[in-house]
C-alpha positions in Angstrom: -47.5 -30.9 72.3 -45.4 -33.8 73.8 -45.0 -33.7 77.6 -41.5 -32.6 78.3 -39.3 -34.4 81.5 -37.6 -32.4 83.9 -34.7 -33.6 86.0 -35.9 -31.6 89.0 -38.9 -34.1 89.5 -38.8 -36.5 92.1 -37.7 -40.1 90.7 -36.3 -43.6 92.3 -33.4 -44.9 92.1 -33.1 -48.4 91.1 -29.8 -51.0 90.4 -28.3 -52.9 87.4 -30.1 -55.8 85.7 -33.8 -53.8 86.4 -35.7 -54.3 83.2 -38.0 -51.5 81.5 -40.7 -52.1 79.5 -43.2 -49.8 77.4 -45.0 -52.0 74.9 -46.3 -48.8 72.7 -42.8 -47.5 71.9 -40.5 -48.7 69.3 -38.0 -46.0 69.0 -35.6 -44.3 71.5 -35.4 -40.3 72.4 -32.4 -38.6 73.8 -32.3 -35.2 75.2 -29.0 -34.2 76.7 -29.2 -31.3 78.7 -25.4 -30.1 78.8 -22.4 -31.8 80.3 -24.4 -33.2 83.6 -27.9 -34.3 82.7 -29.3 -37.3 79.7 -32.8 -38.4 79.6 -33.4 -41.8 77.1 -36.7 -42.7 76.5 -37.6 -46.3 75.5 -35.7 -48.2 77.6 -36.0 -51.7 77.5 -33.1 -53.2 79.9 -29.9 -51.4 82.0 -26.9 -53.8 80.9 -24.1 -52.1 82.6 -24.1 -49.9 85.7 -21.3 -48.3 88.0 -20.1 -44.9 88.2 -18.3 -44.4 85.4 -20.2 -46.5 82.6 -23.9 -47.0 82.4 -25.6 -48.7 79.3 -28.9 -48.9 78.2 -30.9 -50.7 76.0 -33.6 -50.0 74.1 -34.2 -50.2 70.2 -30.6 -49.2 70.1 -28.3 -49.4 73.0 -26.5 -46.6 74.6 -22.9 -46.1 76.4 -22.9 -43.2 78.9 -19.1 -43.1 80.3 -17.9 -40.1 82.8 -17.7 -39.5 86.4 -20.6 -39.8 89.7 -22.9 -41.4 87.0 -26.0 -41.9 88.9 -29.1 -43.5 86.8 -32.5 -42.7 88.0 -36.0 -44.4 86.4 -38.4 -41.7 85.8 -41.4 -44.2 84.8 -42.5 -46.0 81.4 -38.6 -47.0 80.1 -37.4 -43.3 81.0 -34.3 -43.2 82.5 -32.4 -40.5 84.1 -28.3 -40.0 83.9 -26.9 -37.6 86.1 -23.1 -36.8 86.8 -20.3 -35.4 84.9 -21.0 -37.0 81.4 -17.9 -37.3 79.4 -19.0 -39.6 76.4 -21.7 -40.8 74.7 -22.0 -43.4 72.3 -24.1 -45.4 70.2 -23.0 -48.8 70.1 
């Protein structure tokens, strides 16, 4: 069974232009956990980040757009959204 994240553990917080890397993973996974929590795994790269747009690149890259976004690296290109998430898109 694959190890689940939970928002609730401790992580740092880190700024745009910081660079994730997992050589063994070639594919992103999402979970969105209602209207105020995203987890993406197999981030490569943060492109854009203020409070009301964060992108993320991995394999595919990612537009989160709301309010109080706050981005949060959990470890091996997992990254954290929290805040009132409005839109999500695949671009």
């Amino acid at each position: 069974m694959k190890n689940r994240i939970s928002l609730g553990e401790k992580f740092r917080s880190f700024s745009a232009g910081t660079v994730l890397s997992d050589p063994k993973r070639d594919f992103n996974v999402i979970y969105v956990y209602g209207k105020t929590n995203l987890v993406m795994e197999g981030c490569k790269r943060i492109e854009k980040y203020d409070q009301s747009e964060i992108r993320i690149a991995g394999d595919h890259a990612l537009s989160v757009k709301g309010e109080g976004l706050v981005l949060r690296e959990m470890g091996n290109g997992t990254v954290g959204v929290t805040g009132e998430i409005k839109q999500i898109e695949f671009i």
